[in-house]
DOVOPA-264362 format. One line per field, with one value per residue (C-alpha): residue number from 1; residue in three letters; x, y, z negated. Coordinates in steps of 0.2 Angstrom, whole numbers. Example, Ala and Ser with C-alpha at 12.3 -4.5 7.8 and 13.67 -1.06 7.14 Angstrom:
2
kolse	(1; 2)
setor	(ALA; SER)
east	(62; 68)
north	(-22; -5)
up	(-39; -36)
end
This chain:
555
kolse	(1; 2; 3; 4; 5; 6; 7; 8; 9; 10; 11; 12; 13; 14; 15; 16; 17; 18; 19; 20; 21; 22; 23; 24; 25; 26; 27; 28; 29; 30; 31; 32; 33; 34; 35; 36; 37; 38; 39; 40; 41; 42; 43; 44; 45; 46; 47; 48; 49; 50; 51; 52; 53; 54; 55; 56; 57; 58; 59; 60; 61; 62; 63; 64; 65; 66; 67; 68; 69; 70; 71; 72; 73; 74; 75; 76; 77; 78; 79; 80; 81; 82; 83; 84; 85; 86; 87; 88; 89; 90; 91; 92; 93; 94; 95; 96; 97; 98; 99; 100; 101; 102; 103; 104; 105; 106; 107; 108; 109; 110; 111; 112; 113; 114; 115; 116; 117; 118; 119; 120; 121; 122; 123; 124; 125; 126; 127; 128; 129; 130; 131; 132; 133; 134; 135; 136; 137; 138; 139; 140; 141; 142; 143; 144; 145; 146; 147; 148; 149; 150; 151; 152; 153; 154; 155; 156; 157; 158; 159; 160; 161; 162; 163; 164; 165; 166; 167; 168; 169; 170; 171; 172; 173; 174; 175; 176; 177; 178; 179; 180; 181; 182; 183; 184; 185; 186; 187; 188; 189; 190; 191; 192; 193; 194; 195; 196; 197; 198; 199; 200; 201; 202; 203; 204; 205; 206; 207; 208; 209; 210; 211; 212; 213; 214; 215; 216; 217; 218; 219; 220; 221; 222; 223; 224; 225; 226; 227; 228; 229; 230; 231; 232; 233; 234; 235; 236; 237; 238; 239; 240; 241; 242; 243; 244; 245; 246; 247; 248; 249; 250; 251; 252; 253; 254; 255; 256; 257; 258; 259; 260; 261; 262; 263; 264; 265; 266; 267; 268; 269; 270; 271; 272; 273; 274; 275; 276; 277; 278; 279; 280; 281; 282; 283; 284; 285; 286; 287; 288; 289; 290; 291; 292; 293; 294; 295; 296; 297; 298; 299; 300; 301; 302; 303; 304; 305; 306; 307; 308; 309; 310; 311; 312; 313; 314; 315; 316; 317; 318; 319; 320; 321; 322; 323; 324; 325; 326; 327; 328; 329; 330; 331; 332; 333; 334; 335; 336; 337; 338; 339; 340; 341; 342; 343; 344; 345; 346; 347; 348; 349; 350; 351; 352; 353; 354; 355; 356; 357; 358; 359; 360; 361; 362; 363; 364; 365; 366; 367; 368; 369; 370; 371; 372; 373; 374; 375; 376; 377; 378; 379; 380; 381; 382; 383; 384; 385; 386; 387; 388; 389; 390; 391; 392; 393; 394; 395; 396; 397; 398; 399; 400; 401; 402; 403; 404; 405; 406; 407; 408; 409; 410; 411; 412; 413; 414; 415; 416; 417; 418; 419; 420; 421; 422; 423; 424; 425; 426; 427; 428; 429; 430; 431; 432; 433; 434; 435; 436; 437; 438; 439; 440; 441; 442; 443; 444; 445; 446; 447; 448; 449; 450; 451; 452; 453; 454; 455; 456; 457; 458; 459; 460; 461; 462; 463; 464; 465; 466; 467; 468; 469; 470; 471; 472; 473; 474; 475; 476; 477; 478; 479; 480; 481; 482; 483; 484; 485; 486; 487; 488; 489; 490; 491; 492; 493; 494; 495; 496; 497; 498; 499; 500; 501; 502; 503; 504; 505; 506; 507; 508; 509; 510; 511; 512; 513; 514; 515; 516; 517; 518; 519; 520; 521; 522; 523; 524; 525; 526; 527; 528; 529; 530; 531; 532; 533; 534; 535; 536; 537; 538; 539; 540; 541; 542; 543; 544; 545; 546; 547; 548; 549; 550; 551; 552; 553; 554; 555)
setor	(UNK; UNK; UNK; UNK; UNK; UNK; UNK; UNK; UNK; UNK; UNK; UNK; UNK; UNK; UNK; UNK; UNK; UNK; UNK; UNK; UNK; UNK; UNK; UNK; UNK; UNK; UNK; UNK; UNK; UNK; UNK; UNK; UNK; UNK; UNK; UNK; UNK; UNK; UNK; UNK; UNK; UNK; UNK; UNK; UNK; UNK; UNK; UNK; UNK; UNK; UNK; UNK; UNK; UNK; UNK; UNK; UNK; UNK; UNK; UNK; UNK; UNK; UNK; UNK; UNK; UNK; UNK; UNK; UNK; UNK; UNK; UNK; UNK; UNK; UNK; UNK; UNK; UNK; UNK; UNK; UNK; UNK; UNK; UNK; UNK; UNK; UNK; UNK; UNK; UNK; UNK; UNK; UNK; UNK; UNK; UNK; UNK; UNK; UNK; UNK; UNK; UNK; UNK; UNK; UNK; UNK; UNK; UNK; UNK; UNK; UNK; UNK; UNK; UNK; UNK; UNK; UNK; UNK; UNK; UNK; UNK; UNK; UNK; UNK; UNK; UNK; UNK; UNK; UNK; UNK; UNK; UNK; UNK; UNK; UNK; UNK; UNK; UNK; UNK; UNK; UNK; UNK; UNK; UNK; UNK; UNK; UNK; UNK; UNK; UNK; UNK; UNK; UNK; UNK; UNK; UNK; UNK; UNK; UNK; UNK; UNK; UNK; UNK; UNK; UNK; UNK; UNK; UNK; UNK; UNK; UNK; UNK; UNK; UNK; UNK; UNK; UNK; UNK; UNK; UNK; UNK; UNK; UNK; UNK; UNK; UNK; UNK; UNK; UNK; UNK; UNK; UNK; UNK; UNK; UNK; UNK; UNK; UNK; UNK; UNK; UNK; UNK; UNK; UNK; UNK; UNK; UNK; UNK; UNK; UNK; UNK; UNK; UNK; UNK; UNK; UNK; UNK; UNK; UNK; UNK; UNK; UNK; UNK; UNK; UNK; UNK; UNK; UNK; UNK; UNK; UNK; UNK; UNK; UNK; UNK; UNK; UNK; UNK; UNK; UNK; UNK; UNK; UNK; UNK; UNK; UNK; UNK; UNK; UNK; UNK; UNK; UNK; UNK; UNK; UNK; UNK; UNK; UNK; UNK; UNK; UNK; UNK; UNK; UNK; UNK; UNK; UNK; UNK; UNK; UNK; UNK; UNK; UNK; UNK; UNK; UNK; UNK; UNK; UNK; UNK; UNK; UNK; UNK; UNK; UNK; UNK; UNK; UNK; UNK; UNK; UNK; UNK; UNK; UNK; UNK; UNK; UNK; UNK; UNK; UNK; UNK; UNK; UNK; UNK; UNK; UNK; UNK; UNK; UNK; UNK; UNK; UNK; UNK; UNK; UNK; UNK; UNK; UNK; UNK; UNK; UNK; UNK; UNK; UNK; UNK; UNK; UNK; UNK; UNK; UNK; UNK; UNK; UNK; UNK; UNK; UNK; UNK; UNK; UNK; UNK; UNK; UNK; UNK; UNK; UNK; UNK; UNK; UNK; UNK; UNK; UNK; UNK; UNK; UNK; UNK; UNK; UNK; UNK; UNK; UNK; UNK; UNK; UNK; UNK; UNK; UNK; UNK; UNK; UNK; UNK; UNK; UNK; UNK; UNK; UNK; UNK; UNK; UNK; UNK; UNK; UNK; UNK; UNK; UNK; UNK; UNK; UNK; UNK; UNK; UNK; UNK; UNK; UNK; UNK; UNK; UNK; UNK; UNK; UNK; UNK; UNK; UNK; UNK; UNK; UNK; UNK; UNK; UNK; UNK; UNK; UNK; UNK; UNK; UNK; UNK; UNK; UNK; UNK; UNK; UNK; UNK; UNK; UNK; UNK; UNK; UNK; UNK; UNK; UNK; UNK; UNK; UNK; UNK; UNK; UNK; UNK; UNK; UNK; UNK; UNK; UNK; UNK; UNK; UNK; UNK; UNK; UNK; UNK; UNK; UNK; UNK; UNK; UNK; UNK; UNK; UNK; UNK; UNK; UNK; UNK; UNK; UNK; UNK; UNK; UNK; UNK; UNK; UNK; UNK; UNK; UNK; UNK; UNK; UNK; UNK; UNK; UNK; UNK; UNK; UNK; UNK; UNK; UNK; UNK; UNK; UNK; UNK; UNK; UNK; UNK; UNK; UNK; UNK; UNK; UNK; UNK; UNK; UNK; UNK; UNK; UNK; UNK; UNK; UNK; UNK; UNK; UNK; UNK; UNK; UNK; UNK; UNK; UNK; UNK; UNK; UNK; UNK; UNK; UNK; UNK; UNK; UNK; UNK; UNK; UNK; UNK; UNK; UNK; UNK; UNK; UNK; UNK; UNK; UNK; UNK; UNK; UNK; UNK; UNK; UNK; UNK; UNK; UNK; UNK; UNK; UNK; UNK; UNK; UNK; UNK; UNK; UNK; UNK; UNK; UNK)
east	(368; 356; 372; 384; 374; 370; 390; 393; 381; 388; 406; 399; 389; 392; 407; 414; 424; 441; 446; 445; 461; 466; 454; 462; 479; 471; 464; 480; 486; 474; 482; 500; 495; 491; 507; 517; 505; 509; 527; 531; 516; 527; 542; 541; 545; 532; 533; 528; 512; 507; 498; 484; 494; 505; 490; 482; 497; 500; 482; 474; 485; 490; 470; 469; 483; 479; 462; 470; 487; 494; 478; 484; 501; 494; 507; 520; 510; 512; 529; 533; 524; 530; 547; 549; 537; 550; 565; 553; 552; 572; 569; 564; 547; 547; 544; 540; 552; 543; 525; 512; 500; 486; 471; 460; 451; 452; 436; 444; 460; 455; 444; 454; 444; 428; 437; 445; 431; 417; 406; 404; 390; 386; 373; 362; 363; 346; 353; 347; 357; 363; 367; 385; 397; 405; 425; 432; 442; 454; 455; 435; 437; 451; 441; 426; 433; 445; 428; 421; 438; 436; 419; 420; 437; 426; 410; 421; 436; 423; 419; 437; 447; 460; 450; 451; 436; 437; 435; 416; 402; 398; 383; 377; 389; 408; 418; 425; 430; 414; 402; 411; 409; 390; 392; 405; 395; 378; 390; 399; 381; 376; 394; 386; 368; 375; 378; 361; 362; 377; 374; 358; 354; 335; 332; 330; 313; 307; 291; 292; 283; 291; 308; 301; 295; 312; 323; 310; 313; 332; 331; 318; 332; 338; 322; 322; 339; 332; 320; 327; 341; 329; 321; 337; 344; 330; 328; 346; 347; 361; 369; 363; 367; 345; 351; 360; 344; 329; 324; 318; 326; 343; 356; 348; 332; 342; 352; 336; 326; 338; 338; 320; 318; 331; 320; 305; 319; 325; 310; 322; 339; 334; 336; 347; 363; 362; 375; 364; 350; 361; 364; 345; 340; 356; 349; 330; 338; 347; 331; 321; 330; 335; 316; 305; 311; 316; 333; 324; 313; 328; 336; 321; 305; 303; 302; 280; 277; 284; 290; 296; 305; 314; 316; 336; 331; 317; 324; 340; 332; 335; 351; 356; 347; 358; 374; 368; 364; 381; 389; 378; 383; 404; 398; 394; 411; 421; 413; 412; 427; 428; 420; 410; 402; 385; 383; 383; 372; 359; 357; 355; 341; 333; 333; 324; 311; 309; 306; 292; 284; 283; 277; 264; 258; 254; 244; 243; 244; 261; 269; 285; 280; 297; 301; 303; 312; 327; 326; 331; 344; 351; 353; 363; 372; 390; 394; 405; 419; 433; 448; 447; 454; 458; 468; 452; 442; 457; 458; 440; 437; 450; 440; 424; 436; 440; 425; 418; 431; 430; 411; 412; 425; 413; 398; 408; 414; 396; 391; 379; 369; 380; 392; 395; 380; 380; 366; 355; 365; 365; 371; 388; 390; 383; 397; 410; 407; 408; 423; 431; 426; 430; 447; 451; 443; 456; 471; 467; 464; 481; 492; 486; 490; 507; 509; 501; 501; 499; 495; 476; 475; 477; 470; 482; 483; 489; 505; 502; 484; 483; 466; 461; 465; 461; 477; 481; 476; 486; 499; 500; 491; 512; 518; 499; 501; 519; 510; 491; 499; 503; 489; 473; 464; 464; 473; 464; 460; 451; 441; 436; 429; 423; 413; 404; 403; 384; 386; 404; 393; 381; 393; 402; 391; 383; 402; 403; 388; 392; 412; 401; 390; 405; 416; 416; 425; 426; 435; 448; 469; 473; 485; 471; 459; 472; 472; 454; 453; 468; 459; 442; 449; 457; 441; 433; 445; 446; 429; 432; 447; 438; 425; 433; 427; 409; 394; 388; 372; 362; 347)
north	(444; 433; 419; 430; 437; 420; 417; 432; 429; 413; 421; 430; 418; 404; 409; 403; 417; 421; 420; 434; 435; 437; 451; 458; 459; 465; 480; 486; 490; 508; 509; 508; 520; 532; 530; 532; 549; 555; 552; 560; 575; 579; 577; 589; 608; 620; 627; 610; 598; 582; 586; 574; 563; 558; 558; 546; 534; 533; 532; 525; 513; 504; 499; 494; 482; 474; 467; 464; 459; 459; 450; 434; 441; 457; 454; 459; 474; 481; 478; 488; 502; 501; 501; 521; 524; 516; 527; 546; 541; 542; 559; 571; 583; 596; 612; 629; 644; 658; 654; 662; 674; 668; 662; 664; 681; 695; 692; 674; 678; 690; 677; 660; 653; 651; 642; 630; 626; 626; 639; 649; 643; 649; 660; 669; 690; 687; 676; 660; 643; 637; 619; 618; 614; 596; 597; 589; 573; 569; 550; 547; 555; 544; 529; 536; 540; 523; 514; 522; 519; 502; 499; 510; 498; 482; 487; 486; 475; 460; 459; 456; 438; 449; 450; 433; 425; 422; 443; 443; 441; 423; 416; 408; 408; 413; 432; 442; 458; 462; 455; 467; 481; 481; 482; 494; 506; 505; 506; 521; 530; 524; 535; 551; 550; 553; 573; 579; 568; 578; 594; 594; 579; 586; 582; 565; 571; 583; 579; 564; 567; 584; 574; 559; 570; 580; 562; 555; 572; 568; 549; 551; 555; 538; 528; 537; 531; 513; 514; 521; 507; 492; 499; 502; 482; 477; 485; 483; 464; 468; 453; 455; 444; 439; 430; 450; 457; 449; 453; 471; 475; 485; 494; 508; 504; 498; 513; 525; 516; 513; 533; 530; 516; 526; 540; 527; 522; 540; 537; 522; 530; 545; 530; 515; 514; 514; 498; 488; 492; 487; 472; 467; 472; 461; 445; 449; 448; 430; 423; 428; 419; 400; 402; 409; 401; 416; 407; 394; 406; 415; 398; 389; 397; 401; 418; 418; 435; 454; 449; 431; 438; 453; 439; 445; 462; 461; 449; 457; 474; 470; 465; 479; 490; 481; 486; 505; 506; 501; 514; 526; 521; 522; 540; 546; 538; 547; 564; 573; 579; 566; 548; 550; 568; 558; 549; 564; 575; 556; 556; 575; 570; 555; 564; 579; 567; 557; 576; 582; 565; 567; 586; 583; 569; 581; 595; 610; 620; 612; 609; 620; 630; 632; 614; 612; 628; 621; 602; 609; 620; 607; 596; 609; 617; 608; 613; 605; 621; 611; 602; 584; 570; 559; 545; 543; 539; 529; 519; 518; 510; 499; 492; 490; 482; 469; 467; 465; 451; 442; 441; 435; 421; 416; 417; 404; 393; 388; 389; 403; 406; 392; 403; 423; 427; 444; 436; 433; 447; 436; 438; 433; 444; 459; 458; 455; 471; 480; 473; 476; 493; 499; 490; 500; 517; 515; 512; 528; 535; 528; 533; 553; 551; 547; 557; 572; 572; 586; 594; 601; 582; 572; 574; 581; 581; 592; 586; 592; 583; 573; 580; 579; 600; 607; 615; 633; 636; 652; 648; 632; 641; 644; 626; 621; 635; 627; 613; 619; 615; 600; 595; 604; 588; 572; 571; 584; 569; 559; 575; 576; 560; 561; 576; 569; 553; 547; 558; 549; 531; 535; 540; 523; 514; 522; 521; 502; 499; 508; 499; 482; 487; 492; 478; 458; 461; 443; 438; 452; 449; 456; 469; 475; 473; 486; 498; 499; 501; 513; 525; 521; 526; 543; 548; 545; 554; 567; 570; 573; 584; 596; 599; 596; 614; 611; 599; 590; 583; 594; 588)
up	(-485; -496; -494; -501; -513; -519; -522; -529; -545; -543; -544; -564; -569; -581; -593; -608; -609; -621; -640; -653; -656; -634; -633; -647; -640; -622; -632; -641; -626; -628; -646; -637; -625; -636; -645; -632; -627; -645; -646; -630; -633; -651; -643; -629; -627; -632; -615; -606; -607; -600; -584; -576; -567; -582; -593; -580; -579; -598; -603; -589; -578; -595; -598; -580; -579; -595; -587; -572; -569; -589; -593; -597; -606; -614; -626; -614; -608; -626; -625; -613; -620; -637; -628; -623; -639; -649; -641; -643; -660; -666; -655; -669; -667; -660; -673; -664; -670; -677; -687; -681; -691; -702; -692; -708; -704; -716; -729; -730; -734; -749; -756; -756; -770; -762; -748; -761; -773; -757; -763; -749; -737; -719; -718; -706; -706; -715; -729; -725; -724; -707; -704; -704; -688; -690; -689; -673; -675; -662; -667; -663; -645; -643; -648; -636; -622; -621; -625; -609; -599; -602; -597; -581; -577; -580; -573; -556; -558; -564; -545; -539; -543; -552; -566; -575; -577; -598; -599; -589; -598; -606; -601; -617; -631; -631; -635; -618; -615; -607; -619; -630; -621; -624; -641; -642; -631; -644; -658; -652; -651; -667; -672; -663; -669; -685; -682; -685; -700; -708; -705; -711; -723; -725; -705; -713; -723; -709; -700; -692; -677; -670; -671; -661; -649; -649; -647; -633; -624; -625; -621; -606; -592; -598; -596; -578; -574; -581; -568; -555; -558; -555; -540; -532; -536; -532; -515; -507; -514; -525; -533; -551; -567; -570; -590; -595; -599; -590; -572; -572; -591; -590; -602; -599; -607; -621; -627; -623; -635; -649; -656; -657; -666; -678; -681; -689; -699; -709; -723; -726; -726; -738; -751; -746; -736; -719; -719; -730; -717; -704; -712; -716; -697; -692; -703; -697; -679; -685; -694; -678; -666; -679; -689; -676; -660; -651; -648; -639; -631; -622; -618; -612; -609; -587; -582; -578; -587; -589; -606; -600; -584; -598; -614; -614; -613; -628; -638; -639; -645; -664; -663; -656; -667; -681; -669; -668; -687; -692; -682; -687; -705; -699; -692; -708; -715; -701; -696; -710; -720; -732; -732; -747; -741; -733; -749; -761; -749; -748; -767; -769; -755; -765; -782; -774; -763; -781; -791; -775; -778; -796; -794; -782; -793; -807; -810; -801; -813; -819; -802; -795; -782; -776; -777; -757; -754; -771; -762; -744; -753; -766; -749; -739; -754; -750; -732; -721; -718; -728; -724; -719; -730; -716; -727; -737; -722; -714; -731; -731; -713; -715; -733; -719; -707; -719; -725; -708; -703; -719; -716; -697; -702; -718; -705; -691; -705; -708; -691; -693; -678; -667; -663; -654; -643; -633; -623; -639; -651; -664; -680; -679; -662; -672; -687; -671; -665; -680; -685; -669; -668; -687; -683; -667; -675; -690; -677; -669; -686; -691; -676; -678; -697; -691; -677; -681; -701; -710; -729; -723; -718; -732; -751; -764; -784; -794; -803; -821; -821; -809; -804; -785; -779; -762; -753; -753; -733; -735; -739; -728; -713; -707; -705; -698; -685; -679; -674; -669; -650; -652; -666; -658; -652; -640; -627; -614; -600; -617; -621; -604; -602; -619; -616; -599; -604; -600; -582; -580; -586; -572; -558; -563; -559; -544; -537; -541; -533; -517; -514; -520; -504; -493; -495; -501; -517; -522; -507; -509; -514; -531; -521; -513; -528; -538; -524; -524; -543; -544; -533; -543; -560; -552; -545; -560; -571; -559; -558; -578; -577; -565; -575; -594; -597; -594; -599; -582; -590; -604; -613)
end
């Protein structure tokens, strides 16, 4: 056992991994997927849908053999994909027969000029302000829920000779597949932990220890899995990868500590974007490791102490902190109805902090008594019921895609931080990663733009002044009924793995362990390898379909 456990960290250890630009083209193979999904789910009769086997074998099987058998021609893969989706396409869409009745209710049908100018706010039966519901957007589930399927596909298929060596995780410098997947993971957090953040910009000035207590109640379970993680490894003699994250040190630490460091942080973002944090967190990460020796400290120093033995682990902390701030800065781009929503409601936030601070520095006898109760409510006054402008956000993460790519090309130029380090989550890794992910997000974006475009969707301007206009929701409500079937959300396996996706991330990798235990992967043929992952996969995403309906893990 202690031999083969030996070659099997032998077998991970030491890569140099890929290029940008072929872990690009293994990843468009989710974007062709999806194209492929949404020609055929546009194109079908309204009395069919795409049940879980098709679901599996279009959305699924095509990110399983692009690390895997298509790996070193992904091209092709896309090919082959973009082939049928090609042929859907000169099909045209289906349109239902007869529109169905107005799904505005009663009140808001007599009244559609509060739901055009926004004035109308949700209210308790008593009269106070609720925090609004965020709108759902399909594109983002997509974006999860392939992140996910990738990582579950990797933490398994890395263990097998099928999956090229240049896609595992490098062991100093280098870009893979897998040292991506890290990153996309805290970044794809940082896009959810914006939620409480739009609907209800004043959580930002709430009491800060009732919400630390709140978020450490949340990330707890985590910590426990972090734990119970390391005993277990460290109790069967499982192969594991010590330069990851230290000795005892694991992901799970990582992503449970991450919203918590965020909560010190709100003080901050009542009064400065969230990006330019991200930024400054991301170059305090980069000074650390060239100015304080921390670099050398991860490279060099033996493993002698608790915080030697976890120096990845530690050291990396930052870094990923600088990850999980620049999604929470695209989550506030993407989730609300329109991209500049956030940015209104922070500096409604920052003049009413700066009006408290300069009321409680006067007298009493001059200050507003009612100065808290009008700064919650000129904070909450917009609220998020309205239609989204997706080709505003679309335009607007591509302008952040750009600028993230422009900057990671500047920053390898001069050599900044010797290159991509997942290991240490340098600087240049950290701008990687958002690049990628704002790149991916906007395909996603893009591809239910064309697919699924509709007026509700997209901004309009009146032709007499050119002035930006909501759309008349009753009298487009028609068409949008024609295609709520086919324009309701994700594709339903997507939404299923995006709704369970930490209990899904845990049985992942409880199921990889176990078939790690039970057979000698790395001596296994590729055939063999594929059936072992083919049935991997559809358990896993039939453990999601059976329970789409319901939320396995709640806390």
């Amino acid at each position: 056992m202690s031999d083969y456990k030996a070659s099997k960290e032998a077998f991970v250890s030491g890569m140099t991994g890929s290029s940008i630009g072929h872990i690009n083209m293994v990843s468009f193979a989710a974007l062709s997927s999806i194209a492929l999904h949404s020609a055929l789910r546009t194109r079908l009769p309204a009395s069919k849908s795409i049940h879980f086997p098709t679901e599996v074998l279009i959305l699924v099987l095509p990110l399983l053999l692009s690390i895997t058998l298509f790996a070193n021609t992904p091209g092709m893969l896309s090919l082959i994909l973009l082939f049928p989706t090609g042929l859907l396409v000169l099909i045209p869409p289906r349109e239902s027969g007869t529109p169905l009745p107005s799904n505005l209710s009663p009140s808001r049908s007599a009244s559609p000029n509060r739901e055009r100018d926004g004035s109308s706010t949700p209210t308790h039966e008593s009269g106070s302000v609720q925090p609004s519901a965020v709108p759902p957007l399909p594109a983002l589930t997509t974006y999860r829920a392939h992140m996910l399927l990738l990582t579950f596909l990797c933490i398994l298929a890395v263990d097998f000779p099928v999956f090229p060596r240049s896609l595992a995780k490098c062991e100093t410098f280098g870009v893979s597949i897998m040292d991506l997947g890290v990153g996309s993971f805290v970044f794809s957090q940082g896009i959810v932990s914006a939620i409480p953040l739009i609907k209800d910009p004043s959580y930002l000035t709430s009491s800060w220890f009732p919400k630390f207590r709140t978020v450490l109640r949340k990330c707890l379970p985590v910590l426990i899995l972090g734990v119970l993680r390391t005993l277990s490894v460290k109790g069967t003699e499982y192969p594991e990868h010590e330069t990851e994250y230290g000795t005892h040190w694991n992901f799970f630490f990582t992503i449970a500590l991450l919203p918590l460091l965020e909560v010190l942080l709100h003080p901050l973002i009542v009064h400065a974007p969230i990006s330019l944090l991200g930024i400054v967190a991301a170059v305090s990460q980069q000074l650390s490791l060239s100015s304080l020796g921390f670099m050398r400290f991860v490279f060099e120093a033996p493993r002698v102490s608790l915080i030697s033995a976890n120096k990845e682990g530690l050291v990396s902390l930052t870094g990923y902190f600088a990850v999980h701030l620049l999604g929470l800065s695209t989550g506030t781009l993407v989730l609300p109805p329109t991209p500049s929503y956030f940015r209104r409601r922070q500096q409604q936030l920052a003049r009413a902090d700066t009006t408290k601070a300069d009321s409680d520095s006067s007298s009493d006898s001059d200050a507003d008594p009612g100065g808290d109760s009008s700064r919650k409510e000129s904070t909450r006054r917009v609220h998020l019921y309205q239609k989204r402008e997706n080709d505003k956000t679309a335009i607007e993460l591509f302008s952040y895609a750009v600028v993230w790519w422009v900057l990671l090309g500047v920053l390898a130029a001069f050599n900044v931080g010797s290159g991509i380090s997942r290991r240490l989550v340098n600087l240049q890794y950290i701008i990687w990663v958002a690049a990628y992910n704002t790149s991916f997000l906007f395909g996603y974006l893009l591809l239910d733009l064309l697919f699924f475009a509709s007026p509700l969707s997209k901004s309009m301007y009146s032709p007499t002044s050119k002035l930006k206009v909501h759309p008349d929701t009753e009298f487009l409500s028609q068409r949008e009924n024609r295609k709520q079937d086919v324009a309701r959300g994700a594709a339903t396996l997507l939404e299923a793995i995006n709704r369970n996706g930490l209990a899904l991330f845990l049985f992942a990798n409880v199921a990889t362990g176990l078939i790690n235990l039970s057979i000698p992967t790395m001596y296994t043929s590729d055939w063999a390898a594929m059936l072992v992952l083919g049935l991997y996969a559809t358990g896993l995403c039939s453990v999601a379909w059976v329970f789409k309906d319901k939320k396995l893990w709640k806390f």
